[in-house]
MARZA-899915 format. One record per residue: residue number from 1; residue in one letter; x, y, z of N, C-alpha, C in turn. Coordinates in steps of 0.2 Angstrom, whole numbers, plus 5000, padded with zeros to 4 digits. Each point is the difference from the previous one (the first is absolute). Example, Ala and Ser with C-alpha at 12.3 -4.5 7.8 and 13.67 -1.06 7.14 Angstrom:
2
- 1 a 5066 4972 5039 4996 5006 5000 5004 5006 5000
- 2 s 4998 5005 4996 5004 5006 5001 4996 5005 5003
//
This chain:
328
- 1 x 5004 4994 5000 4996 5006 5000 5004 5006 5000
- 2 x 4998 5006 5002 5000 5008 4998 5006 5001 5009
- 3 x 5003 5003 5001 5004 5004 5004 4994 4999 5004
- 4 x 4999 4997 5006 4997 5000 5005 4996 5007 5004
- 5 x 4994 5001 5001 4996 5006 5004 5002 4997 5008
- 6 x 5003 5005 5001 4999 4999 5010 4994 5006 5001
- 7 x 4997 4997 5005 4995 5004 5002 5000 5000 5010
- 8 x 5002 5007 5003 5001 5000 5007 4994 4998 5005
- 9 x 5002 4992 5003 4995 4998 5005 4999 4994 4997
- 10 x 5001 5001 4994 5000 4991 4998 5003 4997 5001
- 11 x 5004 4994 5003 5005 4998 5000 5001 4992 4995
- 12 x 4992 4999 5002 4998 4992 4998 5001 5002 4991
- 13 x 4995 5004 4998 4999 5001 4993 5007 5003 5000
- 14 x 5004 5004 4999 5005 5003 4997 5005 4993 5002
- 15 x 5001 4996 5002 5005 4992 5002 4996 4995 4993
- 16 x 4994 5000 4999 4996 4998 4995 5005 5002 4994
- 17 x 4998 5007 4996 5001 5000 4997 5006 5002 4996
- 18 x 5007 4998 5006 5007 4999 4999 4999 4993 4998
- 19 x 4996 4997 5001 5002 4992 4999 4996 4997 4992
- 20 x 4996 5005 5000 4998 5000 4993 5004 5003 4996
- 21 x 5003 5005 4998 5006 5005 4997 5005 4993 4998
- 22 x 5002 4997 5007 5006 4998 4999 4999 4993 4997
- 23 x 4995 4996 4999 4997 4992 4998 4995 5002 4995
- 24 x 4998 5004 4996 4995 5000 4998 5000 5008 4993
- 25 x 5001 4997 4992 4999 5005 4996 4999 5005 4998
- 26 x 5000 5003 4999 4995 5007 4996 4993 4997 4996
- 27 x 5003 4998 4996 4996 4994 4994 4993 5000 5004
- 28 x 5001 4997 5007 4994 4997 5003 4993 5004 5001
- 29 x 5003 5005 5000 4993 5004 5004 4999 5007 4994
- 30 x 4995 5002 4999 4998 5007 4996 5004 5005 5006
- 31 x 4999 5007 4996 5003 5004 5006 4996 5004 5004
- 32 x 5001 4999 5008 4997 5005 5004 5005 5003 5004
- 33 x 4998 5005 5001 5004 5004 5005 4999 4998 5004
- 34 x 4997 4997 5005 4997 5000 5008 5005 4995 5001
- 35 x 5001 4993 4998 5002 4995 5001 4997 4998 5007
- 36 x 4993 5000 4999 4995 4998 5007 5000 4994 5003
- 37 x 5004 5000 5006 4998 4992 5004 4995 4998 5004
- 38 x 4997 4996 4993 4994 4998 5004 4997 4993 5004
- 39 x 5000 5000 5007 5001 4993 5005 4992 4997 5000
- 40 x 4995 5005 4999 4995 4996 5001 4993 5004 4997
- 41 x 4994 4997 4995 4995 5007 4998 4994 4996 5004
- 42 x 4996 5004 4998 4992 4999 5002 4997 5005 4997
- 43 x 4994 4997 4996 4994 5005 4996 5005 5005 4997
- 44 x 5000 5007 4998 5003 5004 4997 5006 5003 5004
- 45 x 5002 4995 5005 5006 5003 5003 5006 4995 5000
- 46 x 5006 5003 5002 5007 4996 5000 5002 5004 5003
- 47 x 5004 4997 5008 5005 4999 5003 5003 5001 4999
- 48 x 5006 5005 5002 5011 4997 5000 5001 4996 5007
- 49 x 5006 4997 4999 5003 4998 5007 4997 5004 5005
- 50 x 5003 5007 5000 4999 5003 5008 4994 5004 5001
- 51 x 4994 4998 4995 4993 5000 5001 4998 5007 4997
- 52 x 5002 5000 4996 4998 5008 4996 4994 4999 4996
- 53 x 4994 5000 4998 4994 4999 4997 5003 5003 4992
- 54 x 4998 4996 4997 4999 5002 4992 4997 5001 4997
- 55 x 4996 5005 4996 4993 4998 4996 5002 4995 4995
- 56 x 4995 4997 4995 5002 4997 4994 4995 5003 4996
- 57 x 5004 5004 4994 4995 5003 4998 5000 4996 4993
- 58 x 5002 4994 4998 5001 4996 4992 4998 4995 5003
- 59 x 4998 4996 5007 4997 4994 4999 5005 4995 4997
- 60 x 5005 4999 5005 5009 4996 4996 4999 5003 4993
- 61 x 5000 5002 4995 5001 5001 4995 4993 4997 4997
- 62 x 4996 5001 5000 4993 5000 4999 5000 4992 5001
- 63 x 5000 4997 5005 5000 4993 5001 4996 4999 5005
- 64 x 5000 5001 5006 4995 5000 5005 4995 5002 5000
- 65 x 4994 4998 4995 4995 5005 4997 4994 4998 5007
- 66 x 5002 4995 5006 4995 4999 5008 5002 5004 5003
- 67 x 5009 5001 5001 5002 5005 5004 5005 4996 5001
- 68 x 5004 5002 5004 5004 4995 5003 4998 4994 5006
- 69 x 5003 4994 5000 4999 4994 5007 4991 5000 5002
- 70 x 4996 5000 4996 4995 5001 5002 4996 4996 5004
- 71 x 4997 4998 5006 4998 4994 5002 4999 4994 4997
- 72 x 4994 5004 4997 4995 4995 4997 5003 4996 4993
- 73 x 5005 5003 4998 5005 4997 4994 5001 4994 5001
- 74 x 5007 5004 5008 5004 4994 5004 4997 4994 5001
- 75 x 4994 5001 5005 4997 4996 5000 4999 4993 4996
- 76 x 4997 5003 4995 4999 4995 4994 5007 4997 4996
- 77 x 5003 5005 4999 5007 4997 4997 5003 4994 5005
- 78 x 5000 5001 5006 5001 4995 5005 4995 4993 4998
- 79 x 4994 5001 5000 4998 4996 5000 4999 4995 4993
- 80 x 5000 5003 4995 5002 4997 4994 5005 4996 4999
- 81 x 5008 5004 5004 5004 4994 5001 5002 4997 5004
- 82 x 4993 4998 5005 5000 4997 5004 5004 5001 5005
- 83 x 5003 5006 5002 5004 5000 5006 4997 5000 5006
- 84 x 5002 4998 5005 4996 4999 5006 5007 5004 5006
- 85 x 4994 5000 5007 5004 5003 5003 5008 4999 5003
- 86 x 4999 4993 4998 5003 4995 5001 5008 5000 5000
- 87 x 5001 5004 4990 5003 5001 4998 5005 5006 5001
- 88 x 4999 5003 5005 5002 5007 5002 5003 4999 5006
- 89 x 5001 4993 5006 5002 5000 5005 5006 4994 4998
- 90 x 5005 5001 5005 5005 4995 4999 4999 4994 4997
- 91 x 5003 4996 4996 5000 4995 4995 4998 4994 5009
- 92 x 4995 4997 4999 4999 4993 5004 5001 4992 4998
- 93 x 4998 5002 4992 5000 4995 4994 5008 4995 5000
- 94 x 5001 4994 5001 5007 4996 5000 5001 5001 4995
- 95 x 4996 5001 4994 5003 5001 4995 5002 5007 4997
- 96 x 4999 5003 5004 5000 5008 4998 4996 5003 4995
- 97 x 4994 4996 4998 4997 5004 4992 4993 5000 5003
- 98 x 4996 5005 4997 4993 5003 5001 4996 4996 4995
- 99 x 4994 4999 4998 4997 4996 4996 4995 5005 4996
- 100 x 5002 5003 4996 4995 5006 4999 5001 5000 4990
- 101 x 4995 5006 4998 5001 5001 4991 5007 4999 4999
- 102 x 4999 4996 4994 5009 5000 4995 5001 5006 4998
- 103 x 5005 5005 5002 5001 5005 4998 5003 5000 4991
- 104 x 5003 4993 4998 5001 5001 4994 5001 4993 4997
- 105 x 4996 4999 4995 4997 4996 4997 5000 4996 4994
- 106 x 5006 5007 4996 5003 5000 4995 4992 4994 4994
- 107 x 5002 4996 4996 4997 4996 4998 4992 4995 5002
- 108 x 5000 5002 5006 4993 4996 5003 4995 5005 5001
- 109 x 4995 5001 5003 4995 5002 5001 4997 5000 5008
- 110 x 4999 5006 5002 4998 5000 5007 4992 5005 5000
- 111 x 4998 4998 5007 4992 5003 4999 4999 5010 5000
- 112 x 5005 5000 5005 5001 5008 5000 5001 5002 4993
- 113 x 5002 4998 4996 5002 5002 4994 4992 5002 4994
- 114 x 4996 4994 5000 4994 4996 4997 4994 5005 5003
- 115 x 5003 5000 5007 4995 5006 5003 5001 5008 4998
- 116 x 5006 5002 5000 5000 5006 4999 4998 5000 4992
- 117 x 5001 4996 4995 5002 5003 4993 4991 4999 4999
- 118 x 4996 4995 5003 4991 5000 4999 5000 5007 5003
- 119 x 5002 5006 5005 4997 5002 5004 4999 5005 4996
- 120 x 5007 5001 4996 5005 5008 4997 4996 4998 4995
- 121 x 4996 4995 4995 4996 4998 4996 4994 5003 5000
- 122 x 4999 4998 5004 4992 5001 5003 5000 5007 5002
- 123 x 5004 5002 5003 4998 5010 5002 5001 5003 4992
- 124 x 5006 5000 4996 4999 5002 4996 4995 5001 4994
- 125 x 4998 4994 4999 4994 4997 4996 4992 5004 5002
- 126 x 5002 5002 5006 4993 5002 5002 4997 5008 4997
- 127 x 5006 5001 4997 4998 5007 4995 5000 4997 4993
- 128 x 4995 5003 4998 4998 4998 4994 5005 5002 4993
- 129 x 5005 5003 5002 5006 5003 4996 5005 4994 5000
- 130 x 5000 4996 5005 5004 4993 5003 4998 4996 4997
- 131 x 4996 4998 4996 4997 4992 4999 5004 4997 4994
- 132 x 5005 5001 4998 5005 4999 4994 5006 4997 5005
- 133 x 5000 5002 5008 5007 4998 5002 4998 4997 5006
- 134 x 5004 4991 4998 4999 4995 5001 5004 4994 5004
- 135 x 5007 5003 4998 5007 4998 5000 5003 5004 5004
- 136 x 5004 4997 5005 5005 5005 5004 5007 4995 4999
- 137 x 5006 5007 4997 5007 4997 5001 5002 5005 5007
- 138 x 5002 4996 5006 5003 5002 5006 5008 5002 4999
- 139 x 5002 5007 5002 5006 5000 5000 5004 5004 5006
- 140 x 5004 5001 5004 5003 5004 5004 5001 5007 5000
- 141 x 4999 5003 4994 5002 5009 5001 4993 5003 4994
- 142 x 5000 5003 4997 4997 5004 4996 5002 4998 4992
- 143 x 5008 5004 5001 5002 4998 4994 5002 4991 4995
- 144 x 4999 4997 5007 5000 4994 4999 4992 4997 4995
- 145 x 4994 5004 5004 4994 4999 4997 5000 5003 4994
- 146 x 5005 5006 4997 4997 5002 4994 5006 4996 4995
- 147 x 5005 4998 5001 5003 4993 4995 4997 4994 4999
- 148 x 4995 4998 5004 4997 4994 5000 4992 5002 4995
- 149 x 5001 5006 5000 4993 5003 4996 5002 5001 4992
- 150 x 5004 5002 5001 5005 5000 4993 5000 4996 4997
- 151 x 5002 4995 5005 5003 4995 4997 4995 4995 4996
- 152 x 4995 5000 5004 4993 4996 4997 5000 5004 4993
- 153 x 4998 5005 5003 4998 5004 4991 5005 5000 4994
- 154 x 5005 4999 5000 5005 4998 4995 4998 4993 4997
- 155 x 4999 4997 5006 5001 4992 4999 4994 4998 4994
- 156 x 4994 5004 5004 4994 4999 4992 5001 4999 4995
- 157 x 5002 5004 4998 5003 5001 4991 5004 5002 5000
- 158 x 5008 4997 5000 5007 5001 4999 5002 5005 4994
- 159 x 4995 4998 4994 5002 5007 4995 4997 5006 5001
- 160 x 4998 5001 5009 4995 5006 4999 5007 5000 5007
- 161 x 5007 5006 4996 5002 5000 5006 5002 5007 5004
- 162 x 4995 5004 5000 5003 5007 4999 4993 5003 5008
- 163 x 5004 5003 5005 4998 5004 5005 4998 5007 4999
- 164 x 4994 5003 5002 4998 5006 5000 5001 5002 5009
- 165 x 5002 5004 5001 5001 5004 5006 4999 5006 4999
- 166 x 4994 5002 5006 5000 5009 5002 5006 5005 5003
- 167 x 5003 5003 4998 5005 5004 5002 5002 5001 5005
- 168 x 5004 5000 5005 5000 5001 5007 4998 4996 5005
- 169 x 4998 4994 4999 4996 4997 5007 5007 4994 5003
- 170 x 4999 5000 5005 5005 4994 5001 4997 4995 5004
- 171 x 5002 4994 4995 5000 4993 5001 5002 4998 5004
- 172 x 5009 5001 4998 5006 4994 5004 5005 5003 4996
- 173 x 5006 4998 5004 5004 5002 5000 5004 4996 4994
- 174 x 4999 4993 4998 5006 4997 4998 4995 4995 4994
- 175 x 5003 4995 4996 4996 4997 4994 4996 5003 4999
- 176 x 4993 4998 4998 4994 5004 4995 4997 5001 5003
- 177 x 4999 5002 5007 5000 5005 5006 5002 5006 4999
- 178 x 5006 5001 4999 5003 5006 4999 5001 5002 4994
- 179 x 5000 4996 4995 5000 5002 4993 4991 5003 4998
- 180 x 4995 5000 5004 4996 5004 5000 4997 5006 5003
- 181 x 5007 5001 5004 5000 5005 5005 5005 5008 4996
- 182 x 4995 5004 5001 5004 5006 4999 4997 5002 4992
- 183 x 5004 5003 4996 5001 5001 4994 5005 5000 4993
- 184 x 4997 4999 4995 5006 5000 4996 5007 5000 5000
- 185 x 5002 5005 5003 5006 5005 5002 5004 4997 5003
- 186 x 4998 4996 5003 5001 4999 5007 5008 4992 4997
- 187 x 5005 5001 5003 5006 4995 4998 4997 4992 5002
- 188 x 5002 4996 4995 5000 4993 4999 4995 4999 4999
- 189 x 4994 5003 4995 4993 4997 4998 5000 4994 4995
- 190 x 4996 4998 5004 4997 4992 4995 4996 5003 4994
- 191 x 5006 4997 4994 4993 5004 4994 4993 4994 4997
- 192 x 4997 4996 5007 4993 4999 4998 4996 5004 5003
- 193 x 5004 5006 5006 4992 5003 5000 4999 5007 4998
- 194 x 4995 5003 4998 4998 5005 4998 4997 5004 5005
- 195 x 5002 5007 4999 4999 5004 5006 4990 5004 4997
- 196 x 4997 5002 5004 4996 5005 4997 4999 5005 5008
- 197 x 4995 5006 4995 5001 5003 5007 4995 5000 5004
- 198 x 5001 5005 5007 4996 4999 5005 4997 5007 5003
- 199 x 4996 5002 5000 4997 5006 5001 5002 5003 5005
- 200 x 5006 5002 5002 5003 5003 5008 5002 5006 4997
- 201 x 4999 5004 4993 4999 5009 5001 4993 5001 5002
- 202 x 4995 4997 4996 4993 5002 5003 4997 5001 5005
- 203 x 5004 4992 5001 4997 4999 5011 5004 5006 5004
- 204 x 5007 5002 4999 5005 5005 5003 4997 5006 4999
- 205 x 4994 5002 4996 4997 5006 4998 4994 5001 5004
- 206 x 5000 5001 5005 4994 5002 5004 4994 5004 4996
- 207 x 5002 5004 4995 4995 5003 4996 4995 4994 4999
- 208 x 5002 4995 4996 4997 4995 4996 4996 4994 5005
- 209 x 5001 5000 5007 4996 4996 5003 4994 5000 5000
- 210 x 4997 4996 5000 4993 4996 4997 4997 5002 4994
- 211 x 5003 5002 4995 5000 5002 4993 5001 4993 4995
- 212 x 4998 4998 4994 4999 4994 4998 5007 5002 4997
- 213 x 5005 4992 5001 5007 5002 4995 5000 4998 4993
- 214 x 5001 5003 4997 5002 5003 4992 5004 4990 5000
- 215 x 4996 4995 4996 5004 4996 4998 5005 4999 4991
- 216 x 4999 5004 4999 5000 5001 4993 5006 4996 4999
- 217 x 5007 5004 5004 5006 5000 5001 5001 4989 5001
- 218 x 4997 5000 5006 5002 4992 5002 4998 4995 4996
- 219 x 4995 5003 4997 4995 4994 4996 5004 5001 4992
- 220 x 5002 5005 4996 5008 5001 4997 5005 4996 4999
- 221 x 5001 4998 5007 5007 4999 5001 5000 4993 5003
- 222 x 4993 4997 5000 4999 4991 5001 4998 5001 4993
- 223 x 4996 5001 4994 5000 4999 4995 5006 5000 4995
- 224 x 5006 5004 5000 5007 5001 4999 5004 4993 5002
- 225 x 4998 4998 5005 5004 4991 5003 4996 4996 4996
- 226 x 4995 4999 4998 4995 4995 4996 5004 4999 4994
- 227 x 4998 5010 4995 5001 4997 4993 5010 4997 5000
- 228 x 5002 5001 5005 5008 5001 4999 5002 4993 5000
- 229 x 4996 4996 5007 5002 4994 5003 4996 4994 4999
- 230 x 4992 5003 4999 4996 4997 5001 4997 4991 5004
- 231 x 5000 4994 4999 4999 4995 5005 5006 4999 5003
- 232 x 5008 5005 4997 5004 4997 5006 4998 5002 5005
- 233 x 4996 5004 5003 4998 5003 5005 4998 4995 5005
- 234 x 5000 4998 5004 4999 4995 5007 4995 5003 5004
- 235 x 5002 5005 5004 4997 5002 5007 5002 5007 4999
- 236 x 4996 5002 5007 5002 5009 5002 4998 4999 5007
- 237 x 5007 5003 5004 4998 5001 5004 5002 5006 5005
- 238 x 4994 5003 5005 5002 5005 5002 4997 5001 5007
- 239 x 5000 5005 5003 4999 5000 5008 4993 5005 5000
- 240 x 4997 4998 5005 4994 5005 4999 4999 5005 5004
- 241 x 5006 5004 5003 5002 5006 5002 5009 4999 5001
- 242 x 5004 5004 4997 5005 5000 5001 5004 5003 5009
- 243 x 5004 4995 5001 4999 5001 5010 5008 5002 4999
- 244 x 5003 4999 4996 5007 5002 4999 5003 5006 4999
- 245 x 5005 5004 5003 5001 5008 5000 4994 5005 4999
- 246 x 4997 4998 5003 4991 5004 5003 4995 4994 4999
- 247 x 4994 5003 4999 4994 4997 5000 4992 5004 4995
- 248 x 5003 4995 4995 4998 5004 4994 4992 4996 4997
- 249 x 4994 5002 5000 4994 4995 5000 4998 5002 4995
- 250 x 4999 4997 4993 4995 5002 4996 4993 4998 4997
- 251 x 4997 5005 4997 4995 4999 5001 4996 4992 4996
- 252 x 4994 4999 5001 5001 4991 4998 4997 4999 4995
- 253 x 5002 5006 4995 4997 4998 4993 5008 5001 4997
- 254 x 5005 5000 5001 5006 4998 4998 5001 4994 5000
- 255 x 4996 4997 5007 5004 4991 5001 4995 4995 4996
- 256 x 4993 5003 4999 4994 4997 4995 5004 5000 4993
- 257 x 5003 5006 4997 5002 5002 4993 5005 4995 5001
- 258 x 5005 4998 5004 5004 4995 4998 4998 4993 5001
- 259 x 4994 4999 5005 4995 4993 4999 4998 4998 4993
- 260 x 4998 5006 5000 4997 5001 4989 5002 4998 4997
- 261 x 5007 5002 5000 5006 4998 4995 5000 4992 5002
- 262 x 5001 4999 5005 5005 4993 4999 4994 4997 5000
- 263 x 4993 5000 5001 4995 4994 4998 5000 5001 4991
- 264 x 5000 5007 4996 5000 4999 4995 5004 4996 4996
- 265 x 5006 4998 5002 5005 4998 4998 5004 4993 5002
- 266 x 4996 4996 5006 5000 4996 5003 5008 5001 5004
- 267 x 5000 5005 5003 5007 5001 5002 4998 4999 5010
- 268 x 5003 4998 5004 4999 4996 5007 5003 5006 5003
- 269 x 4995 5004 5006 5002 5006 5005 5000 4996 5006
- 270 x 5006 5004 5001 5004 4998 5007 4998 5005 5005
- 271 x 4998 5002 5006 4998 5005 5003 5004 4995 5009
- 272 x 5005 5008 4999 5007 4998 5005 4994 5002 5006
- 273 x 4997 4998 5003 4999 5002 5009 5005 5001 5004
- 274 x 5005 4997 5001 5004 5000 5004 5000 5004 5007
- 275 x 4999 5006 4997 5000 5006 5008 4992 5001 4999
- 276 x 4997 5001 4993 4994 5002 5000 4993 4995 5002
- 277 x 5002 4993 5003 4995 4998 5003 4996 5000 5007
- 278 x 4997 4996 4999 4997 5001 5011 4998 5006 5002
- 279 x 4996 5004 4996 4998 5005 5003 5002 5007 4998
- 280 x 5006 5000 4996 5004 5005 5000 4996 5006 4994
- 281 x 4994 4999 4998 4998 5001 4996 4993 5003 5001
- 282 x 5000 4997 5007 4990 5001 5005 4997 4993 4997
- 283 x 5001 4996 4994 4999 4994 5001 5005 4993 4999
- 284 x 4997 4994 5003 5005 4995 5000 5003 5000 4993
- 285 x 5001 4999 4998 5005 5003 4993 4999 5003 4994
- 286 x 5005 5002 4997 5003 5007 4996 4995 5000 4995
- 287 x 4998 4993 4996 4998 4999 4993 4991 5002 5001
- 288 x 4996 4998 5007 4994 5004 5000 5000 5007 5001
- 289 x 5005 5004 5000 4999 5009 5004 5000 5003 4992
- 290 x 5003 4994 4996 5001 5005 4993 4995 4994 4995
- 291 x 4996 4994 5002 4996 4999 4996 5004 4994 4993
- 292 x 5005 4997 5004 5006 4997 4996 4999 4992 4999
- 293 x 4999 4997 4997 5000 4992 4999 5007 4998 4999
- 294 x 5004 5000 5003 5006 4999 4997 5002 4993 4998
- 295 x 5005 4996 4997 4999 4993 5000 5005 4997 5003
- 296 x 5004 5006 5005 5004 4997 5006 5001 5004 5003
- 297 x 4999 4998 5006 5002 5007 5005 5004 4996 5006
- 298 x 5005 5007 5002 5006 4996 5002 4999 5003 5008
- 299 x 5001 4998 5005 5000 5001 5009 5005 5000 5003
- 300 x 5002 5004 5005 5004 4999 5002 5001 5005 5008
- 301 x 5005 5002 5006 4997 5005 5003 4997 4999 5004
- 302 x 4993 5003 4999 4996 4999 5005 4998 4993 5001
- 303 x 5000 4996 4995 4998 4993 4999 5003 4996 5009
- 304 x 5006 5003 5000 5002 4995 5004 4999 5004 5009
- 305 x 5000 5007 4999 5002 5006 5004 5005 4998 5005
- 306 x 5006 4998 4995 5006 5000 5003 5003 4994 5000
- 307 x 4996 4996 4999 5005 4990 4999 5001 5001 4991
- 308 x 5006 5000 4997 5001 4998 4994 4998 4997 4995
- 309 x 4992 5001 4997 4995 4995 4998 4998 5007 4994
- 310 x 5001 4997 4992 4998 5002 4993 4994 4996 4998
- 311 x 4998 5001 4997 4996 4995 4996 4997 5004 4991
- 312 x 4999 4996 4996 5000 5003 4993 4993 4995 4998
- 313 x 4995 5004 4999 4992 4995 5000 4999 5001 4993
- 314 x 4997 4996 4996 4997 4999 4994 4996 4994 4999
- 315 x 4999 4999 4994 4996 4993 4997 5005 4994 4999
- 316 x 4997 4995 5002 5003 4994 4999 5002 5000 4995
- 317 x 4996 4999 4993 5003 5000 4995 5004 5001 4997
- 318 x 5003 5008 5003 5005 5004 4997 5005 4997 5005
- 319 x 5003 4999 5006 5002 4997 5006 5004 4994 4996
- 320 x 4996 4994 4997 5003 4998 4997 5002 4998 4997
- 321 x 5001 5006 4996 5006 5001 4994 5007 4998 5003
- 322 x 5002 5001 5005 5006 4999 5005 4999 4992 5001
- 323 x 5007 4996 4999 5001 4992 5001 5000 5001 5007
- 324 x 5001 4995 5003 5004 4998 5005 5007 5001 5004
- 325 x 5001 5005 5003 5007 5002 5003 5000 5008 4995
- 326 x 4995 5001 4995 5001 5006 4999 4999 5007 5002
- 327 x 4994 4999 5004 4998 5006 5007 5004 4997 5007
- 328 x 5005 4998 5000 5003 4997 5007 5006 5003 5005
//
């Protein structure tokens, strides 16, 4: 990390964050000034060592969308895997091991699994913008959801190999994550994917708010990809408010105008949730605030509100375009 912050009265945090400086990157972490040490949160607060209250005003990075340690969470996440209290007091077992959920299963199949992917099925479904999404691929971060989303879409039709991306939104950092992150300009682009743009001088123009947006331009410049490219086109994918270097919301005849396109054309729309789900929108997800059918939509974030848990929902049928070990 960065040259160390001492802060006077802290001793624990400032001994912390020499130990990180000295054992741990730059690479690792975005940059904050505060280098805050944080020992313990609850609801929208967080603790340093020497008890100094913190507000949280990003919700971990838009990730605890219950709040922080919430009872009623804990509760259940205990109980799903089966932890008992049993398990929190000195080991009494001769053999030393607890008897509880497989935490990793790799190849077999466990009920927590069967249960959550029916549940995340079933909630989702319950909107009527949902009933195309059928199939869930589970995965560990965000980025990881929107490469498996990709990935499917490729897989369909191999000579349809070409990415539509909206400009500016970010995906992921690394493989077709991050080659759909950002724009054009931007160093090491994948040239499968095509950039188009994203209404953020409009929305930045406070005159123009709740004023209908002029598609003339976007609709343009998806019909320019068509005649140029045409079935090599595969997918479009884009985020349903950009949450990256501001928060930019456009209005939902932008996101319909590119629904349009890709049913016209039989092109498969990806609609990233990742920070935009659970709520963050006034409802359970992104694709009903703006009226969207998407043919996949990717979770992440709130999904887990703090356990490491993606998921990327779609149709079976499209799902199996990917062999065995190929979503893995």
């Amino acid at each position: 990390m960065t040259k160390p912050i001492h802060y006077d009265g802290e001793p624990q945090s400032n001994a912390t964050r020499d130990v990180i400086t000295d054992h741990e990157p730059v690479g690792l972490r975005t940059y904050t000034p505060s280098q805050a040490v944080l020992a313990k949160s609850s609801g929208v607060f967080h603790w340093t060592p020497e008890g100094r209250r913190l507000y949280d005003y990003s919700s971990g990075v838009l990730v605890t969308n219950l709040g922080h340690n919430p009872s009623r969470w804990f509760h259940n996440f205990g109980k799903y895997l089966q932890w008992t209290p049993e398990m929190f007091r000195p080991v009494a077992q001769a053999h030393g091991y607890h008897e509880a959920v497989t935490l990793t299963a790799y190849n077999a199949i466990t009920p927590i699994e069967a249960q959550a992917v029916e549940r995340l099925v079933k909630n989702i479904r319950q909107s009527e913008l949902g009933k195309r999404l059928d199939s869930v691929m589970w995965a560990a971060s965000g980025s990881e959801g929107i490469q498996k989303a990709l990935w499917a879409c490729l897989h369909r039709d191999e000579k349809r190999d070409l990415i539509i991306a909206t400009r500016y939104g970010f995906h992921g950092k690394k493989g077709l994550a991050g080659a759909v992150t950002g724009c054009e300009t931007d160093k090491d682009r994948d040239p499968r994917v095509k950039f188009i743009s994203f209404p953020m001088q409009e929305i930045d123009d406070i005159s123009k708010v709740g004023k209908p947006l002029d598609l003339k331009t976007y609709q343009a410049e998806l019909d320019k990809l068509w005649d140029e490219y045409g079935n090599r086109l595969n997918c479009l994918i884009t985020e349903p408010y950009l949450g990256g270097g501001g928060s930019y919301h456009p209005p939902a005849e932008y996101h319909k105008l590119l629904q349009n396109f890709c049913r016209e054309h039989d092109i498969l729309l990806i609609f990233d949730e990742v920070q935009a789900n659970f709520g963050r929108t006034g409802r359970m997800y992104a694709f009903e605030a703006y009226g969207i059918e998407p043919d996949i939509v990717v979770l992440g974030k709130g999904l887990g509100n703090g356990v490491p848990v993606a998921a990327a929902v779609g149709s079976q049928s499209l799902f199996n375009s990917l062999k065995y070990g190929e979503a893995s």
